[in-house]
C-alpha positions as CSV (number, residue, x, y, z in Angstrom):
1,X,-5.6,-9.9,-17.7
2,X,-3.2,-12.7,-18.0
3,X,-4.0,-15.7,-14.9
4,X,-0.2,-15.2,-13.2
5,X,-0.6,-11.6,-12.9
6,X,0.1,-10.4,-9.9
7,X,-3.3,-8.0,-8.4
8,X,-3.8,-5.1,-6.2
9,X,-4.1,-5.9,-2.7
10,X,-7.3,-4.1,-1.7
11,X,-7.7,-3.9,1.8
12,X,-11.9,-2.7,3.3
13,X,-11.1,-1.7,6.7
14,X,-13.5,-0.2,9.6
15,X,-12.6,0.4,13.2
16,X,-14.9,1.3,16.4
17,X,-14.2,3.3,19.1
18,X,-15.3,3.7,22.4
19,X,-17.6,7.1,24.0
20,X,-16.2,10.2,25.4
21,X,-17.5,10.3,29.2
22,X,-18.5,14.4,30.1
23,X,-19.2,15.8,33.0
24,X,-22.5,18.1,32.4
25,X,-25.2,19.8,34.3
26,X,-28.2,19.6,31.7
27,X,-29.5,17.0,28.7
28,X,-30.3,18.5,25.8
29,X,-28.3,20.2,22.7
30,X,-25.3,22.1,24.3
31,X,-21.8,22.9,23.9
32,X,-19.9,20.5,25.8
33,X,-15.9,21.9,26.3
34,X,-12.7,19.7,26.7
35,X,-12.6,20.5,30.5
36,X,-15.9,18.6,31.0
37,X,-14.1,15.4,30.0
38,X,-14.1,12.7,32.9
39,X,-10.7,12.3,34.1
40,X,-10.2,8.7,32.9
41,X,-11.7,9.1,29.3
42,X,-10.0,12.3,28.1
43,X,-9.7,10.5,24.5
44,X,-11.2,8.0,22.5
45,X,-10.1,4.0,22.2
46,X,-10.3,1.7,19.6
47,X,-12.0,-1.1,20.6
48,X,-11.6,-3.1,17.2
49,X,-10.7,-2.9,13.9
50,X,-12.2,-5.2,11.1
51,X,-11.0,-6.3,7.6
52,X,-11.4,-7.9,4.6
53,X,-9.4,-8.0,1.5
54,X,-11.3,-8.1,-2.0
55,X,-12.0,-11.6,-2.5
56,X,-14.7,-14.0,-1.2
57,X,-12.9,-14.1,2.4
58,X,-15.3,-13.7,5.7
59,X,-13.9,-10.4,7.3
60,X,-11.2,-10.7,10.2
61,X,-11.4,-8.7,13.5
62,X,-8.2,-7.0,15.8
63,X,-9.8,-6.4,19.2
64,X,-8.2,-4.9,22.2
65,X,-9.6,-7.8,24.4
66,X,-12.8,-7.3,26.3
67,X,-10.9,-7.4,29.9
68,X,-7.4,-5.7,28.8
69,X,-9.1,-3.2,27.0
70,X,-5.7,-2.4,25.5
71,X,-6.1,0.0,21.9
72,X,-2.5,-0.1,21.0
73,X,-2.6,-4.0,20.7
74,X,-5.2,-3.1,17.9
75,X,-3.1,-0.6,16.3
76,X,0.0,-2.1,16.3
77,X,-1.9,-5.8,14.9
78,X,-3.9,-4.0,12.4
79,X,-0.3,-1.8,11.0
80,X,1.0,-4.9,9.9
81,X,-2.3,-5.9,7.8
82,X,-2.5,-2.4,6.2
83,X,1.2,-2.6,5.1
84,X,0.7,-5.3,2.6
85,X,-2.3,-3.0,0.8
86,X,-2.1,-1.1,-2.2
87,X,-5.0,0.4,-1.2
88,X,-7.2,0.4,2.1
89,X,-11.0,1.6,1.5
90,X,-13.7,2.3,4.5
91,X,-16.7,4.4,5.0
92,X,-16.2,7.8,5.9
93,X,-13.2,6.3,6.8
94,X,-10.6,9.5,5.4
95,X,-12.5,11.3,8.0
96,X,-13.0,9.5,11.1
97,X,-11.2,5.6,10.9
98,X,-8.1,6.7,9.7
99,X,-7.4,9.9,11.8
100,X,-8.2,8.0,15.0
101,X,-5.6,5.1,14.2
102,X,-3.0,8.3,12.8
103,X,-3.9,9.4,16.9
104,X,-3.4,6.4,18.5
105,X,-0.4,5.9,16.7
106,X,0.9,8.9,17.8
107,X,-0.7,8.7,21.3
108,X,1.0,5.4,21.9
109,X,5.0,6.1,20.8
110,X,4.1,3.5,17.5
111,X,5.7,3.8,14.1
112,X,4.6,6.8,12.0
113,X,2.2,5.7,8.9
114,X,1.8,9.2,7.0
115,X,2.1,7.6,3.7
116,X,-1.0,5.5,4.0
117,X,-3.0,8.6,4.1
118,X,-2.0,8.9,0.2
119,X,-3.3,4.8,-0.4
120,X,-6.5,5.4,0.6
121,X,-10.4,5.6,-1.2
122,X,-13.9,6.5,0.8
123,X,-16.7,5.1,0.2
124,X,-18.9,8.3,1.2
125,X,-17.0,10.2,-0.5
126,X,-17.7,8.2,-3.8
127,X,-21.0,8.0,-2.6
128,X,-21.8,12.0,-2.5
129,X,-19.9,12.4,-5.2
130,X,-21.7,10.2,-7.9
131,X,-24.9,9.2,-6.6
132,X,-28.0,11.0,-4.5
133,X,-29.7,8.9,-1.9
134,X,-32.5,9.8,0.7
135,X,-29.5,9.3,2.9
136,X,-25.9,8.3,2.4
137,X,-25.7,6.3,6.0
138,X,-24.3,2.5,5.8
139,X,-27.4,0.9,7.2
140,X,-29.3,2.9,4.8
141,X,-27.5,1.9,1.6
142,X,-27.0,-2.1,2.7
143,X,-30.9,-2.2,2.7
144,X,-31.5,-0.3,0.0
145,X,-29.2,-2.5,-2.1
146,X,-30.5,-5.8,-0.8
147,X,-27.5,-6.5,2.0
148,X,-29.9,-6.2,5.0
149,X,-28.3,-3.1,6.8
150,X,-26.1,-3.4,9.8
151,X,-26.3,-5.7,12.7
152,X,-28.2,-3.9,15.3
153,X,-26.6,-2.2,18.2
154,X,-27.7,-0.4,21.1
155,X,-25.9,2.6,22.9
156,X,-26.0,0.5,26.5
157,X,-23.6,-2.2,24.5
158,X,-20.6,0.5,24.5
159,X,-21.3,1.3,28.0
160,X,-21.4,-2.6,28.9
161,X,-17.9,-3.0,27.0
162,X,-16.4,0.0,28.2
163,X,-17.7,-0.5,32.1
164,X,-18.9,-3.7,33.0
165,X,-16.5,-5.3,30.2
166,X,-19.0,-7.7,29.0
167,X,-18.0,-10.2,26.8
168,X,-21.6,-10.6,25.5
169,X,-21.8,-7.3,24.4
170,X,-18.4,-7.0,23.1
171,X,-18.3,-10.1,20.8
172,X,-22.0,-8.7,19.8
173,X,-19.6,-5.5,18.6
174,X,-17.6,-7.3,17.2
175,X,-19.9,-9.0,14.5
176,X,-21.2,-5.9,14.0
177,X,-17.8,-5.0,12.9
178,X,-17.4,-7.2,10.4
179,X,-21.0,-7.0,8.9
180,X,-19.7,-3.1,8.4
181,X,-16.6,-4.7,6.5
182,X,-18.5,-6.6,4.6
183,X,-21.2,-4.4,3.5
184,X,-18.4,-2.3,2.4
185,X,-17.1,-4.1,0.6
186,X,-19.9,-5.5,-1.5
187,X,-21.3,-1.9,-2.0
188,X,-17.5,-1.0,-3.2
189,X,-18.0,-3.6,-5.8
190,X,-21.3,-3.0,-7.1
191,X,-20.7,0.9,-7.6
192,X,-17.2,0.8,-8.9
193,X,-18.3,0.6,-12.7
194,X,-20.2,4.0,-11.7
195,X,-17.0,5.9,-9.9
196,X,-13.8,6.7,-10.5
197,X,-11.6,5.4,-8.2
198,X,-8.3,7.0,-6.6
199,X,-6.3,3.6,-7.1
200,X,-5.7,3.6,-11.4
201,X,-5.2,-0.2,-12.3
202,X,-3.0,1.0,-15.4
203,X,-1.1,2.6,-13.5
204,X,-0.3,-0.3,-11.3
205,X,0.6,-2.5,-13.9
206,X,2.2,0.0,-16.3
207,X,0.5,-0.7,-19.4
208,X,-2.4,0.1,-21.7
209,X,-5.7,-1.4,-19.4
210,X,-9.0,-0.7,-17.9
211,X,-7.9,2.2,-15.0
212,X,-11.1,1.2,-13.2
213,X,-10.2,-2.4,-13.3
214,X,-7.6,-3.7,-14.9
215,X,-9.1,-5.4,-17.7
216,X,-7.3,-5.2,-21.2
217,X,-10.7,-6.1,-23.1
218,X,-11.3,-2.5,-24.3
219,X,-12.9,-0.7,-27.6
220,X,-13.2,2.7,-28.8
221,X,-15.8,5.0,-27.8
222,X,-14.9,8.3,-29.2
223,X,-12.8,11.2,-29.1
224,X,-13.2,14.0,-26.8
225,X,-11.3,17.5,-27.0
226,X,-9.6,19.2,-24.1
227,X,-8.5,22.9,-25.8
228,X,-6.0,22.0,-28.7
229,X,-5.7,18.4,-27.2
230,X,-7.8,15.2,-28.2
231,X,-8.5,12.3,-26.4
232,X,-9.3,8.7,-27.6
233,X,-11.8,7.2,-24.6
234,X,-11.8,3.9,-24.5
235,X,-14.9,1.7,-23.0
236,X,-14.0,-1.3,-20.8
237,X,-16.5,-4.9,-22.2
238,X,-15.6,-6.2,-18.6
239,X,-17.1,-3.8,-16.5
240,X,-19.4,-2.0,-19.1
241,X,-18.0,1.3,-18.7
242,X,-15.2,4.0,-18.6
243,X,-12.2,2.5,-19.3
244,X,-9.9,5.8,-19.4
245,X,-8.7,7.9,-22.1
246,X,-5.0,8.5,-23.9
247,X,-4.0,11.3,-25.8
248,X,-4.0,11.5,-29.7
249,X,-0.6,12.6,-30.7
250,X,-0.9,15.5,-33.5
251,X,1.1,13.3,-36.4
252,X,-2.5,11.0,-36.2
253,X,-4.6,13.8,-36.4
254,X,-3.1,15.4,-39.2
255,X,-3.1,12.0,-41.2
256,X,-6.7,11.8,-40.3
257,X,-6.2,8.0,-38.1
């Protein structure tokens, strides 16, 4: 990789939201319908969003103000962060972070971002796919790999953000936030030489590189066949792994190169 190349901007992004308030008669496991909502919380806010891009950066934090409690502040601050990525990454996040800002979005009369759902990767997903862990949660996974788990929270520090507005609480949230970004983050590192990642790096640049990424310090490791077509696989010295594959055009094979 040349030094004045210009690099993906990869963007680790998490958000929290507030609790649903329901109206019900029991505790205990039970269906709880969309007419039980309390009249004032019929839909979830977001009370911050963190991020980080992928460099050695502390992660940054879009909150919707303790007092104002104002969610489309975040969305609308946080839109022109995820613009300038090539890719965003979260946990869980194609699921649950990324649908709720899509909502908001929508919610709140803000400019449409459809396309982002297309610049995306997921950290659980990558995680279920490649790996099996006693449990795939974030906390679990920071401690296993030595990154201390997440900042403890408790459920009465929602309701003191969300009711009493408690700055205390809410700045506690918001450190635990970051450490999620963070975590992220590192974790997204250390597995990548074990994934495949959505975002191809020889794509990007439009040349012959590492897809996983980006280096052009690459060797030979074999051929593979696909049917009638054969593959030359190249191993990346970077990141001691796959590097991708290209096709062998039939002229080489016949001349035996």
């Amino acid at each position: 990789m040349k030094l004045d190349e210009k690099k993906p901007k990869i963007l680790f992004y998490d958000i929290e939201t507030k609790p649903l308030l329901v109206y019900v008669w029991r505790l205990g496991e039970q269906v709880v319908y969309h007419h039980q909502l309390a009249k004032l919380s019929n839909g979830y806010g977001i009370i911050c969003v963190s991020y980080a891009w992928n460099d050695n950066s502390r992660a940054k934090t879009i909150d919707w103000g303790y007092k104002a409690q104002d969610t489309a502040k975040v969305v609308r601050e946080f839109d022109k962060i995820i613009k300038q990525a090539d890719i965003s990454i979260g946990k869980n996040s194609d699921r649950f972070d990324m649908k709720h800002l899509a909502t908001q979005r929508m919610l709140n009369n803000l400019p449409p971002l459809p396309e982002w759902a297309g610049c995306t990767d997921d950290l659980e997903k990558q995680l279920r796919k490649h790996f099996i862990f006693p449990s795939y949660s974030l906390d679990y996974i920071s401690k296993e790999l030595g990154l201390g788990g997440k900042v403890k929270m408790e459920f009465q520090d929602w309701v003191n953000i969300v009711e009493k507005k408690n700055e205390q609480s809410f700045q506690k949230m918001c450190k635990y936030n970051r450490k999620d970004v963070e975590d992220t983050r590192a974790l997204w590192n250390r597995l990548q030489p074990h994934i495949t990642p959505k975002f191809n790096q020889a794509t990007f640049y439009g040349d012959f590189r590492c897809t996983n990424c980006g280096s052009q310090d690459l060797k030979k490791d074999g051929v593979r066949h696909s049917g009638k077509t054969s593959y030359q696989v190249y191993f990346c010295k970077t990141h001691a792994g796959y590097a991708g594959r290209v096709i062998i055009p039939s002229s080489e094979k016949r001349i035996g190169k």
